[in-house]
NUKERO-812840 format. One record per atom (N, C-alpha, C, O): residue number from 0; atom name; x, y, z. Coordinates in steps of 0.2 Angstrom, whole numbers, plus 5000, padded with zeros to 4 digits. Layout:
    k   a  east  north    up
  NUM  CA     X      Y     Z
...
This chain:
    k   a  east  north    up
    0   N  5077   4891  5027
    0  CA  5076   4890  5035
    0   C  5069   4886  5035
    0   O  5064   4888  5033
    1   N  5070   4881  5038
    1  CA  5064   4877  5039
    1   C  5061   4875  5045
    1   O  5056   4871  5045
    2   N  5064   4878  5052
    2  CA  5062   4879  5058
    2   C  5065   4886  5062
    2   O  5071   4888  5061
    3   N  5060   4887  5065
    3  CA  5063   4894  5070
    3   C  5070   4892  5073
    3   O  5075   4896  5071
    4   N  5071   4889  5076
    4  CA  5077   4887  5078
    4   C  5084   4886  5074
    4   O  5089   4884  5076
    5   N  5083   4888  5068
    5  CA  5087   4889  5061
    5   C  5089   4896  5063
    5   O  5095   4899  5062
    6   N  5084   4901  5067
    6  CA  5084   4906  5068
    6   C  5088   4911  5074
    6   O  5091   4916  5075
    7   N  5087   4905  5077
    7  CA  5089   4905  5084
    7   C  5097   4909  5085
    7   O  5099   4914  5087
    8   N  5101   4902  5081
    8  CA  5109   4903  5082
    8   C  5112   4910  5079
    8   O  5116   4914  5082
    9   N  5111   4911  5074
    9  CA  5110   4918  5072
    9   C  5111   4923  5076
    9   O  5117   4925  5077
   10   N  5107   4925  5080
   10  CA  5104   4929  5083
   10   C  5106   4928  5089
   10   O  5109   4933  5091
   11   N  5106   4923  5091
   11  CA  5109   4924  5097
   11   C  5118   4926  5098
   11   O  5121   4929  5103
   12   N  5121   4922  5091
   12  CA  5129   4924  5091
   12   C  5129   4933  5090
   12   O  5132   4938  5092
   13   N  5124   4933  5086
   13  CA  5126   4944  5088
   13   C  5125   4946  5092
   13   O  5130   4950  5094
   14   N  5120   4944  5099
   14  CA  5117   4948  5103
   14   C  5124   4946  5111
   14   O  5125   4950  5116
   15   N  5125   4940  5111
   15  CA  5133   4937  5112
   15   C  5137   4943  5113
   15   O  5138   4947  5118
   16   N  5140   4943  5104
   16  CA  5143   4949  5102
   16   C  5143   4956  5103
   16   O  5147   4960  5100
   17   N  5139   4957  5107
   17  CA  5135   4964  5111
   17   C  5136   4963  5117
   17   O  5134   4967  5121
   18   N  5139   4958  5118
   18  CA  5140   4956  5128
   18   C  5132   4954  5130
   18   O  5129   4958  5134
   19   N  5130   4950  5129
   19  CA  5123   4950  5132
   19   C  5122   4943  5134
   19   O  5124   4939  5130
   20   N  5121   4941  5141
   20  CA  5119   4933  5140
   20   C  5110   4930  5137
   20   O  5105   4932  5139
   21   N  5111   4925  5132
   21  CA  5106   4925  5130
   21   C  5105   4914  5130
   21   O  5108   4909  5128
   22   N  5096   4917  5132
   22  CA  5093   4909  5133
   22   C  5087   4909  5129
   22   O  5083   4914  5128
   23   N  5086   4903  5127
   23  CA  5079   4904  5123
   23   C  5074   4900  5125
   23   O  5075   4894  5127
   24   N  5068   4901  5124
   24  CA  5063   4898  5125
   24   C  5061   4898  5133
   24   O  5059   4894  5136
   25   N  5061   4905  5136
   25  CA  5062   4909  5142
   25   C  5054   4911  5144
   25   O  5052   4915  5141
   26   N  5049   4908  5149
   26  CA  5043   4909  5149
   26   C  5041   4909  5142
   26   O  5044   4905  5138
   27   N  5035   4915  5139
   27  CA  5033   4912  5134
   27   C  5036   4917  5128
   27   O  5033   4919  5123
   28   N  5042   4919  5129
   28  CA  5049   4922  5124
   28   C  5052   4916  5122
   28   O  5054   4911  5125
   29   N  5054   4918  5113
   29  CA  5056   4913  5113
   29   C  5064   4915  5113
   29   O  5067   4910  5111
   30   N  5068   4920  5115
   30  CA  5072   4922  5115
   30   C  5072   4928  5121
   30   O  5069   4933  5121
   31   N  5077   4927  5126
   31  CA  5079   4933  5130
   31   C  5086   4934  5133
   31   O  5090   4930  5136
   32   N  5087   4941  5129
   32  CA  5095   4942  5133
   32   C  5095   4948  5137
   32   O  5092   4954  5137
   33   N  5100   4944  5143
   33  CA  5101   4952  5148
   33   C  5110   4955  5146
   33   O  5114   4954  5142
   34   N  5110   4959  5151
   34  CA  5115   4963  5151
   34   C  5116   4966  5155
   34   O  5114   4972  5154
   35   N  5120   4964  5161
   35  CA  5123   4969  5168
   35   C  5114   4971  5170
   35   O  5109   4967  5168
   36   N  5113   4977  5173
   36  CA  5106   4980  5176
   36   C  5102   4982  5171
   36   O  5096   4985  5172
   37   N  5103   4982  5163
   37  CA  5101   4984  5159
   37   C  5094   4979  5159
   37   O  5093   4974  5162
   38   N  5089   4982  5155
   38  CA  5080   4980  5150
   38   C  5083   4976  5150
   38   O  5089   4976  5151
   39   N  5078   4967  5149
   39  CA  5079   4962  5147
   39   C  5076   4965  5139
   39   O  5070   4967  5138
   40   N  5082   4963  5133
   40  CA  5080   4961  5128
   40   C  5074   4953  5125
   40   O  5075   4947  5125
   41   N  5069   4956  5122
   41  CA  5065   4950  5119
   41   C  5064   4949  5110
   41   O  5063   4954  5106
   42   N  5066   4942  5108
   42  CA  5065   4942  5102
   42   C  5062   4938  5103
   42   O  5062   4934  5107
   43   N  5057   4938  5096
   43  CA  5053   4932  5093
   43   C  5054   4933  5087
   43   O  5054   4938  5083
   44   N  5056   4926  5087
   44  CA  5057   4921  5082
   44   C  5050   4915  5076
   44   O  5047   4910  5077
   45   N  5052   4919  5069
   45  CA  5047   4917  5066
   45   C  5047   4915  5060
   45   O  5050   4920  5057
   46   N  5045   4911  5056
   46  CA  5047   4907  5047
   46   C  5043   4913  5044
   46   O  5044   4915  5038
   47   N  5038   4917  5048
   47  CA  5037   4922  5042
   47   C  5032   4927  5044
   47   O  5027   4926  5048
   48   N  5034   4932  5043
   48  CA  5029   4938  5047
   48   C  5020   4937  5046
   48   O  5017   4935  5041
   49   N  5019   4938  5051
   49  CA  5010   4938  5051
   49   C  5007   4942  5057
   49   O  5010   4945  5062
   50   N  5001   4942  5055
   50  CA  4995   4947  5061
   50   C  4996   4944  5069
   50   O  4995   4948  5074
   51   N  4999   4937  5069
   51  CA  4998   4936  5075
   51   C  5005   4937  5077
   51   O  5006   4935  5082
   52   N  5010   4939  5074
   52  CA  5017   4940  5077
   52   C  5018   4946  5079
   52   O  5024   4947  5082
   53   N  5014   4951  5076
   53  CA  5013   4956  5079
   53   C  5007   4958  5083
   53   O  5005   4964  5083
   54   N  5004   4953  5086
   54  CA  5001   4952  5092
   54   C  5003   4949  5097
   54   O  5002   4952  5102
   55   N  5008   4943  5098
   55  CA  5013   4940  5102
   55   C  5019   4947  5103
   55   O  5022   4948  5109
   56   N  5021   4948  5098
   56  CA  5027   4955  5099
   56   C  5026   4963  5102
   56   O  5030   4966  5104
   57   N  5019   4964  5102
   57  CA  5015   4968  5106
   57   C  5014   4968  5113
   57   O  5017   4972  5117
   58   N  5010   4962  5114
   58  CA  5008   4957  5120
   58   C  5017   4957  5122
   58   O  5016   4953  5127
   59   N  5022   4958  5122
   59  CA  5030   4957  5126
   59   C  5032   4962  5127
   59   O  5038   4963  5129
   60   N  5029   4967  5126
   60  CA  5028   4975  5127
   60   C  5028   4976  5134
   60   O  5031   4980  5137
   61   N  5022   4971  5136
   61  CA  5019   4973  5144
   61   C  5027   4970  5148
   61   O  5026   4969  5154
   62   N  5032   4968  5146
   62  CA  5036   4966  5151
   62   C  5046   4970  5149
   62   O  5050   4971  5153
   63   N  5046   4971  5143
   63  CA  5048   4974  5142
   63   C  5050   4979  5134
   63   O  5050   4976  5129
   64   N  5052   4988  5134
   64  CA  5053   4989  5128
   64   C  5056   4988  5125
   64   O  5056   4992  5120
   65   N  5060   4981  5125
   65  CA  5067   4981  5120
   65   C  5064   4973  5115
   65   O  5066   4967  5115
   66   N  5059   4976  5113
   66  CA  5055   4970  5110
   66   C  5058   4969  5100
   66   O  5059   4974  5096
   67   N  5058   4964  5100
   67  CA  5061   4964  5092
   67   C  5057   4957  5088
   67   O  5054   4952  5091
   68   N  5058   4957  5083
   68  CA  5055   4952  5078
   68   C  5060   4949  5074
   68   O  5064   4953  5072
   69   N  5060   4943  5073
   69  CA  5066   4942  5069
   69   C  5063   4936  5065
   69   O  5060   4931  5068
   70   N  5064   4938  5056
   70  CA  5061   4933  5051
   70   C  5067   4932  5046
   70   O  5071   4935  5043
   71   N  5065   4926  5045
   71  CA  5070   4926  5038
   71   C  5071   4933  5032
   71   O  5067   4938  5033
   72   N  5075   4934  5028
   72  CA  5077   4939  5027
   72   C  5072   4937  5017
   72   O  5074   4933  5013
   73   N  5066   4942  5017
   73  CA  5063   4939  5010
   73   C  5067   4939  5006
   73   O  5073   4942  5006
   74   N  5063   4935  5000
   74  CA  5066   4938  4992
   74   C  5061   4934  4988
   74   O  5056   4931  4989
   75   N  5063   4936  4981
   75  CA  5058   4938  4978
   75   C  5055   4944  4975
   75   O  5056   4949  4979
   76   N  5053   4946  4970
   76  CA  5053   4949  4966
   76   C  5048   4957  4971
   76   O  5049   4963  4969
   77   N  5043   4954  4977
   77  CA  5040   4957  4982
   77   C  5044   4961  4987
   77   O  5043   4967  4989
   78   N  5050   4956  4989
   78  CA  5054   4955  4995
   78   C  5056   4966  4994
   78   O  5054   4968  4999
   79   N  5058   4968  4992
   79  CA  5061   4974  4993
   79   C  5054   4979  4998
   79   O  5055   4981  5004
   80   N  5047   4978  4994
   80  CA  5041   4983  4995
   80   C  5040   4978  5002
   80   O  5041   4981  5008
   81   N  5039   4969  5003
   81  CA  5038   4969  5008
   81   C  5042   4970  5014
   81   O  5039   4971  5019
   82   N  5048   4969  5014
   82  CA  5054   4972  5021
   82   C  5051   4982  5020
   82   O  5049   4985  5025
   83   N  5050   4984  5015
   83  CA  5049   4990  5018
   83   C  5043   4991  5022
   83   O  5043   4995  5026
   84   N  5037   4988  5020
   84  CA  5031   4988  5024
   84   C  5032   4986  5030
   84   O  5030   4990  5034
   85   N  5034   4981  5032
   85  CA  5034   4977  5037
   85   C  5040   4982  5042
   85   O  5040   4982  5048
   86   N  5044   4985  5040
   86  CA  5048   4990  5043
   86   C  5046   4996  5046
   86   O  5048   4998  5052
   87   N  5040   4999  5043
   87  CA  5038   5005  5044
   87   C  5031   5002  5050
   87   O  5030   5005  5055
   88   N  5028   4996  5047
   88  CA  5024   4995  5052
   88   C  5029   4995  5061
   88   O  5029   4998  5066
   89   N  5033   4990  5059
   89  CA  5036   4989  5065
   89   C  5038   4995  5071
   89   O  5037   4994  5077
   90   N  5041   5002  5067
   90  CA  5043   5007  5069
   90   C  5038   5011  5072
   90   O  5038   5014  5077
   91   N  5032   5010  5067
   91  CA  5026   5012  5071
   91   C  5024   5010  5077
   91   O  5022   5014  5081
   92   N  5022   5001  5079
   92  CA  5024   4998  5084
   92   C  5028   4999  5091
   92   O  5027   4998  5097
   93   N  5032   5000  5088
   93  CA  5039   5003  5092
   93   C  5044   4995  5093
   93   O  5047   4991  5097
   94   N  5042   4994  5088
   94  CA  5047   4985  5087
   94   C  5053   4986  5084
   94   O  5055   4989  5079
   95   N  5058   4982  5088
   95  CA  5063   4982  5082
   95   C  5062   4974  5078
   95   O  5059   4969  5080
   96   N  5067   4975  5072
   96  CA  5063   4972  5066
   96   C  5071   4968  5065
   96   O  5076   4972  5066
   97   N  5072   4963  5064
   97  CA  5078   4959  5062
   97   C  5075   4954  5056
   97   O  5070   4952  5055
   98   N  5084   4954  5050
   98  CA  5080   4947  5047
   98   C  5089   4944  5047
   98   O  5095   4947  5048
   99   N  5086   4936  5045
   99  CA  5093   4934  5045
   99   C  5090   4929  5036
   99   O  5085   4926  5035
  100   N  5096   4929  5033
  100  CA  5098   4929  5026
  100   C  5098   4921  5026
  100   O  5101   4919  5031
  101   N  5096   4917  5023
  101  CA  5095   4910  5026
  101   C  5101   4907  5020
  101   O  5100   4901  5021
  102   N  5103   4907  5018
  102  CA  5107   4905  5015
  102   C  5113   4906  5019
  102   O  5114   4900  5021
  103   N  5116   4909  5020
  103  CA  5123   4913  5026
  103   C  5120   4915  5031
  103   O  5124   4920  5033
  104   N  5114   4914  5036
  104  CA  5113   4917  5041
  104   C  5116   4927  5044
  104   O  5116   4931  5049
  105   N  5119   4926  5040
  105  CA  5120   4936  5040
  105   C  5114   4939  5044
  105   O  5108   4937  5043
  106   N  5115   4942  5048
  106  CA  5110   4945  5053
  106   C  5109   4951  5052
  106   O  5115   4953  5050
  107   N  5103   4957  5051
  107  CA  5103   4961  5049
  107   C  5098   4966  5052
  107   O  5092   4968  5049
  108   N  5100   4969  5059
  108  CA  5095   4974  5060
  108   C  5092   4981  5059
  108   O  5095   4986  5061
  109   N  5086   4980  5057
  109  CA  5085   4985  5051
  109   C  5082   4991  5056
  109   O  5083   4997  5054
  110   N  5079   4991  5062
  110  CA  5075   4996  5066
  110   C  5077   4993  5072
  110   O  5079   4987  5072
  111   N  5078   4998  5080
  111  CA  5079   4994  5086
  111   C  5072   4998  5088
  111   O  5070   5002  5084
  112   N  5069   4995  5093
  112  CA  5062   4997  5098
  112   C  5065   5002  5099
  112   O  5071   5004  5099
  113   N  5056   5006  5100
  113  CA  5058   5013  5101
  113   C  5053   5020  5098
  113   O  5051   5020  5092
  114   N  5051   5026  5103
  114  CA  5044   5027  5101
  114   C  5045   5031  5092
  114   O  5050   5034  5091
  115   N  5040   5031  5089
  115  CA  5040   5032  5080
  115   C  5037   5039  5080
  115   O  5034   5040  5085
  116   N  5036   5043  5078
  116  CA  5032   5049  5075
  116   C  5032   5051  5066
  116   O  5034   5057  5065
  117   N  5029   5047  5062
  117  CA  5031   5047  5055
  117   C  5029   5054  5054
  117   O  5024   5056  5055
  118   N  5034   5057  5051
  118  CA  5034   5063  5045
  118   C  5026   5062  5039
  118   O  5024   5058  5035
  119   N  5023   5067  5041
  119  CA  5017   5069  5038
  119   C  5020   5072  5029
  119   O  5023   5077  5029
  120   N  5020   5069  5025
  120  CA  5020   5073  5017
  120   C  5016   5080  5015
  120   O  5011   5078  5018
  121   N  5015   5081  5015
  121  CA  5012   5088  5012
  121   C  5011   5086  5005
  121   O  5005   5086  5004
  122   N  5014   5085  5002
  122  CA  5011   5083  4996
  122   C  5008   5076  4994
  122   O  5005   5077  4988
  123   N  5008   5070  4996
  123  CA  5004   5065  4998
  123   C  4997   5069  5001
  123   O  4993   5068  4997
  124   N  4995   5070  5004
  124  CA  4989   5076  5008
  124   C  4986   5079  5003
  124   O  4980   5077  5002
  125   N  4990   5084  4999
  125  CA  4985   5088  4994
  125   C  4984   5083  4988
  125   O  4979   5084  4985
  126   N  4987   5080  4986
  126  CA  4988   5075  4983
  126   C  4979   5069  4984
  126   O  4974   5070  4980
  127   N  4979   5066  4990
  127  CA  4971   5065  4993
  127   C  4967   5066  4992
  127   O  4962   5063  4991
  128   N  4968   5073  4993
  128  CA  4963   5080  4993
  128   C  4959   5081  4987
  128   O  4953   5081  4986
  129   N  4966   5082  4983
  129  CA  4963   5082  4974
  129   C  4959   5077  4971
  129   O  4954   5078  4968
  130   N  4962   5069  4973
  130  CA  4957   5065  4971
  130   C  4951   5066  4973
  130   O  4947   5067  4969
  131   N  4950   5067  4980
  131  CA  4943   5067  4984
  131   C  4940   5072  4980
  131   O  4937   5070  4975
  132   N  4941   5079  4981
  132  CA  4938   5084  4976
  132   C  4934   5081  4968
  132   O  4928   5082  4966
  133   N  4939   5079  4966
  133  CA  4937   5079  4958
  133   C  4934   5071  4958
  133   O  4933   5069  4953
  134   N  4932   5067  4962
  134  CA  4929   5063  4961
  134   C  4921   5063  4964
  134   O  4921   5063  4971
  135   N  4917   5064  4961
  135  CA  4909   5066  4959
  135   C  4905   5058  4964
  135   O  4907   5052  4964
  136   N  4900   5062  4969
  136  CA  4898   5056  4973
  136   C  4902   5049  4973
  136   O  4908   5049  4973
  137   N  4899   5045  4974
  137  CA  4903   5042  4980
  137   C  4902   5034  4976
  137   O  4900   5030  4979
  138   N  4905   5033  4970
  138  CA  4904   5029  4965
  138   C  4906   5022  4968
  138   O  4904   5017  4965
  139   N  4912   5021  4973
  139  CA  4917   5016  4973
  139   C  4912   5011  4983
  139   O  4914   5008  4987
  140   N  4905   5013  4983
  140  CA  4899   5008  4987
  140   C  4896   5004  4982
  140   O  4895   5005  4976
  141   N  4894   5000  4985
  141  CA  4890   4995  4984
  141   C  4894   4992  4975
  141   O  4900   4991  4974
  142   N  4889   4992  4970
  142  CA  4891   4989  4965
  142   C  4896   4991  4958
  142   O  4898   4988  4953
  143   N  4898   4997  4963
  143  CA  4904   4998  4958
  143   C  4911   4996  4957
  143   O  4914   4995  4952
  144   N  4913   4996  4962
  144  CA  4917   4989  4966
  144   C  4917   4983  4963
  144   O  4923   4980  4963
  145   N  4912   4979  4961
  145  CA  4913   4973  4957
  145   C  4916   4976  4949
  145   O  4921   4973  4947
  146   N  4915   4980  4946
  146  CA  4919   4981  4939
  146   C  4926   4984  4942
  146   O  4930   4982  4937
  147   N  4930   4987  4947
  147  CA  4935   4990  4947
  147   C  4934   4996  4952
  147   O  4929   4997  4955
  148   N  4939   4999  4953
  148  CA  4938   5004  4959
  148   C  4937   5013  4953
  148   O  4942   5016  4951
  149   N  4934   5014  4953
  149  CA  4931   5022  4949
  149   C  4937   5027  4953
  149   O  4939   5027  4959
  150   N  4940   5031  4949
  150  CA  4944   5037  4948
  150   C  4940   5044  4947
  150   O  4935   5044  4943
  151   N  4942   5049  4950
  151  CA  4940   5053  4947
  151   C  4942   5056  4939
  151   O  4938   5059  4936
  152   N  4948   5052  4936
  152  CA  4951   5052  4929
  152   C  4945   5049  4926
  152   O  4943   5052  4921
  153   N  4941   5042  4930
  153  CA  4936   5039  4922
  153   C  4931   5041  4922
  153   O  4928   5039  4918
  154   N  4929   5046  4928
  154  CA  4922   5050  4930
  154   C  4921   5054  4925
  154   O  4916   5055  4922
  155   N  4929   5059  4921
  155  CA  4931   5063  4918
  155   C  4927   5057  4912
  155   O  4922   5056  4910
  156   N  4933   5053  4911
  156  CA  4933   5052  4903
  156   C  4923   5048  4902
  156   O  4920   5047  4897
  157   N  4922   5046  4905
  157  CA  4914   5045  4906
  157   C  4909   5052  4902
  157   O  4904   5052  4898
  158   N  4913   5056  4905
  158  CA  4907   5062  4905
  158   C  4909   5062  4897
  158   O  4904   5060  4893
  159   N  4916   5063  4895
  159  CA  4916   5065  4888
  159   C  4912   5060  4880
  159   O  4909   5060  4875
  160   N  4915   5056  4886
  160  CA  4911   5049  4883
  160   C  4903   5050  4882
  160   O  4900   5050  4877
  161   N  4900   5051  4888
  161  CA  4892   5052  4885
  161   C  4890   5058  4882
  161   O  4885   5058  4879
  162   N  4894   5063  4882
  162  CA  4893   5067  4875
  162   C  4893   5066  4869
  162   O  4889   5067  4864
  163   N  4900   5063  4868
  163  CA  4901   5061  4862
  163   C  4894   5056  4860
  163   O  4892   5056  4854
  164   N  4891   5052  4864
  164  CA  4886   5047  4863
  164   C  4881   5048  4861
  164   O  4878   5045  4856
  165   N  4879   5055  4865
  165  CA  4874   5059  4863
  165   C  4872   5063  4858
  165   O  4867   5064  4855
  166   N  4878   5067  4856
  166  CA  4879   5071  4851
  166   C  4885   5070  4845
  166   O  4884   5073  4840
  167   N  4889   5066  4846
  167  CA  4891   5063  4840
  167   C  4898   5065  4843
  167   O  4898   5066  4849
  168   N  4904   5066  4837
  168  CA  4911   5068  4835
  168   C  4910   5075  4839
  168   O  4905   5077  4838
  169   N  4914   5079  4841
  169  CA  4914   5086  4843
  169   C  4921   5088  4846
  169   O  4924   5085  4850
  170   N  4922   5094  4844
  170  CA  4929   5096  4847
  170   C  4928   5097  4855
  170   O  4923   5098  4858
  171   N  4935   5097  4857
  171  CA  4938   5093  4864
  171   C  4936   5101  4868
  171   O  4934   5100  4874
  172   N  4936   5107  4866
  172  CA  4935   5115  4869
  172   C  4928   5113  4869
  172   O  4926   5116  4874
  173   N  4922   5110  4864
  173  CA  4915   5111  4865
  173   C  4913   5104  4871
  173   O  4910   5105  4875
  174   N  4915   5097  4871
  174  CA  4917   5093  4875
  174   C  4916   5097  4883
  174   O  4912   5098  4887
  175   N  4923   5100  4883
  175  CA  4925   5102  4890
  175   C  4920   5109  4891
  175   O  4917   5108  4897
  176   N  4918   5115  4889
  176  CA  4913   5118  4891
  176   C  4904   5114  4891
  176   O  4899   5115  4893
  177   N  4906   5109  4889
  177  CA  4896   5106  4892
  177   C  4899   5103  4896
  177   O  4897   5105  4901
  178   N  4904   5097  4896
  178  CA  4905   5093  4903
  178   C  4908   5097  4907
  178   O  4908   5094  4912
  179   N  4911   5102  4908
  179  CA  4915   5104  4915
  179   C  4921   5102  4915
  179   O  4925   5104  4918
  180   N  4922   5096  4910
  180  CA  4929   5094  4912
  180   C  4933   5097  4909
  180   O  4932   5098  4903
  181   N  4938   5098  4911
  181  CA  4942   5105  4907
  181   C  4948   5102  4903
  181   O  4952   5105  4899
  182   N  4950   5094  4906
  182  CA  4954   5091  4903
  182   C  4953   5088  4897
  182   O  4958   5085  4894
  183   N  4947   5089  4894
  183  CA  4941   5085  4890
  183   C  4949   5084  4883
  183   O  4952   5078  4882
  184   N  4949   5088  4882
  184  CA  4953   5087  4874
  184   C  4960   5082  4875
  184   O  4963   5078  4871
  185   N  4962   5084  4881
  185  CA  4969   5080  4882
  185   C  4967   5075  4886
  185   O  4972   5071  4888
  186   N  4961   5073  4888
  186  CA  4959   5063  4890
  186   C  4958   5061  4884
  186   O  4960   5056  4884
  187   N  4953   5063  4878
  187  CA  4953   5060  4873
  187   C  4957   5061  4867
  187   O  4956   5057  4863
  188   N  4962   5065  4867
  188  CA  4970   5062  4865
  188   C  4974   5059  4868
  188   O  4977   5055  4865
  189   N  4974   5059  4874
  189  CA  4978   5051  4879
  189   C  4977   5044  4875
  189   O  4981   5040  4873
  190   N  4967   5045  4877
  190  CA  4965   5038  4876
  190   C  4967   5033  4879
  190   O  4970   5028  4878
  191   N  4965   5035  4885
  191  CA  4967   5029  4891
  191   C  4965   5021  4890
  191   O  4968   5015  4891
  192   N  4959   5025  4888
  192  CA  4955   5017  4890
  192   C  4952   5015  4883
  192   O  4947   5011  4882
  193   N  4956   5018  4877
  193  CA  4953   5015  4870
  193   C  4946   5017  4867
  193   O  4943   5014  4863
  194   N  4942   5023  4871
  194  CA  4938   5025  4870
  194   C  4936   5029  4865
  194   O  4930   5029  4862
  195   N  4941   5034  4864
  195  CA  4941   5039  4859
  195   C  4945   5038  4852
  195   O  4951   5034  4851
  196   N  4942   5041  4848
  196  CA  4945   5042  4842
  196   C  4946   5048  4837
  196   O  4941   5050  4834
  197   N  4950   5049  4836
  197  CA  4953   5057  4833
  197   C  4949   5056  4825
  197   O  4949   5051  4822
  198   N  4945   5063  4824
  198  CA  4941   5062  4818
  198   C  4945   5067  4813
  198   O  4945   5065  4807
  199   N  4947   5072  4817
  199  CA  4950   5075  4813
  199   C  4954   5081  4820
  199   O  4953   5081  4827
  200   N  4958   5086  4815
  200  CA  4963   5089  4820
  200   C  4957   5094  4828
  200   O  4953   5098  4828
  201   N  4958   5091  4833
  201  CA  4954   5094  4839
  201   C  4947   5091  4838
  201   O  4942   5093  4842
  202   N  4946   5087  4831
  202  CA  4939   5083  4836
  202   C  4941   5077  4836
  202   O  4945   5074  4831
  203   N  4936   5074  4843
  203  CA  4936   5067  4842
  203   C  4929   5061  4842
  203   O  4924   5063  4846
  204   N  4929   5057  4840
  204  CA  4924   5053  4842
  204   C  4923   5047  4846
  204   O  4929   5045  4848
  205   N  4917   5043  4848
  205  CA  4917   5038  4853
  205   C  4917   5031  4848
  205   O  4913   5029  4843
  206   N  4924   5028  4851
  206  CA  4925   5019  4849
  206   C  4918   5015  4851
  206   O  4914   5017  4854
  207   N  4918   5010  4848
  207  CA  4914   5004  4852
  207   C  4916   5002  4858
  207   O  4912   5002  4863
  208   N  4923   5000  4860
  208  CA  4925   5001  4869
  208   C  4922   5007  4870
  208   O  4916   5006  4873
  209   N  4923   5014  4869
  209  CA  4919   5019  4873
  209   C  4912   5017  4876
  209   O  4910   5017  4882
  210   N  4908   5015  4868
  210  CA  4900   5013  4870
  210   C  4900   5010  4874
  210   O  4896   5011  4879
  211   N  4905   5002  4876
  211  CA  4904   4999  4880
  211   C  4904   5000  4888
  211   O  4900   4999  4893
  212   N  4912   5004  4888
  212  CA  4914   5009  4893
  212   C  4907   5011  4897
  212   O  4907   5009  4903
  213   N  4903   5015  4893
  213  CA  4897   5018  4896
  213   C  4892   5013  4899
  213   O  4887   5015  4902
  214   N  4893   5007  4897
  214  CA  4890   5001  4899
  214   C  4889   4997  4904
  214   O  4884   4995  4907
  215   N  4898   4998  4904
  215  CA  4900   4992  4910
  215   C  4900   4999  4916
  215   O  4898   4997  4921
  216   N  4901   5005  4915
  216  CA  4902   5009  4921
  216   C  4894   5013  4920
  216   O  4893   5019  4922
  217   N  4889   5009  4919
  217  CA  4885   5013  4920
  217   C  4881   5015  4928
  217   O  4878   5020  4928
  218   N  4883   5011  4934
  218  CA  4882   5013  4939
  218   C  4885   5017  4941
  218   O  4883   5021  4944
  219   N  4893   5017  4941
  219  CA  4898   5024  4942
  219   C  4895   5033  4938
  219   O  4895   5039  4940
  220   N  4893   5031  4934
  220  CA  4890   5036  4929
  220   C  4882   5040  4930
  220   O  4880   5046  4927
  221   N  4879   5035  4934
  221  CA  4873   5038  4935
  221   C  4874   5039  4941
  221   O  4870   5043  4944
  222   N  4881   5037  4945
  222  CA  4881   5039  4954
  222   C  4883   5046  4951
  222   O  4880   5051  4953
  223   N  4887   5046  4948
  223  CA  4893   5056  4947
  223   C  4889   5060  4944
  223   O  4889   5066  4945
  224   N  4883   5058  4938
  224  CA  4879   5062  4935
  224   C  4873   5064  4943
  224   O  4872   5070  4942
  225   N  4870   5062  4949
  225  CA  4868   5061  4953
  225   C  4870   5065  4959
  225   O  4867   5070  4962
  226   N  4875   5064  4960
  226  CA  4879   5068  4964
  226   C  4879   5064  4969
  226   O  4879   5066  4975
  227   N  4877   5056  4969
  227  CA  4875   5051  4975
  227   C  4882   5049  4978
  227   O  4882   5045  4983
């Protein structure tokens, strides 16, 4: 589809199909259908979703609730995550969300307007929590952020890391009783980040990556050692 008006026809033979009379390019809608004394129906029509299309489809809110958005139907390797995003936004909004299939024009409305109350997770939540907790001051300000976003997982394998630096090879039970971290033996059997090296059964020692590890995170390391 190579103009909104590719969009047009579409859309308008459903909303037809629904008994609606519909005209487009109506004040500044680019789509509107009525129906006996019913809401007047508003679509905008658009080659690709953006921040200003859900400021034009908001802004049609002040005239009526029966507001909808209508984009070509993605694809692509993305297209599944972005129709779900752009979904969940919409219903948030209180938008309904249309796409049309640009090869066959097939029309497909996914959400109608309408007010949203999203289901809170309970496990997504403690979930948060956990992270927050186990991650040591506040490593992911100022310059930590240019190497990567810090975990509380590499604050863990850090600490193991600078023992091993300082005192050599040592079993994963004397690790996790100095560092605290209790996972101490089973992050350095993982070996996430190529850091450790099994010396022998339940000890291990630190790679040259680990040294370097301690290197490149050295501001996440002195933030978590600090409690900053």
């Amino acid at each position: 589809m190579k103009q909104e008006r590719d969009l047009y026809a579409p859309v308008k033979a459903l909303l037809v199909g629904q008994g609606y009379e519909v005209k487009g390019e109506v004040g500044a809608a680019d789509l509107v259908a009525l129906r006996g004394n019913e809401e007047p129906v508003v679509v905008e029509l658009k080659l690709r979703l953006s921040l200003a299309l859900f400021h034009q489809a908001v802004a049609r809110q002040a005239v009526t609730d029966l507001v909808y958005i209508a984009v070509p139907r993605p694809s692509g390797r993305s297209a599944k995550r972005a129709l779900k995003d752009n979904l969940a936004l919409c219903r948030r909004l209180g938008l309904g969300f249309i796409t049309v299939r640009p090869e066959d024009g097939f029309v497909e409305v996914h959400c109608d307007p309408g007010p949203y109350a999203p289901r809170k997770s309970a496990r997504r939540r403690d979930r948060l929590l956990r992270a927050f907790q186990r991650l040591r001051g506040d490593p992911n300000d100022g310059g930590a952020t240019r190497h990567g976003i810090v975990t509380g997982y590499r604050q863990d394998s850090l600490a193991c890391a600078a023992y091993l630096a300082e005192h050599g090879a040592a079993r994963g039970r004397d690790v996790a009783a100095s560092t605290g971290v209790a996972q101490a033996t089973r992050i350095m059997r993982e070996n996430h980040y190529g850091w450790f090296e099994k010396v022998e059964t339940g000890v291990y020692g630190l790679t040259e990556a680990g040294r370097a590890g301690l290197v490149h995170w050295a501001y996440s390391w002195e933030a978590a050692a600090s409690g900053a």
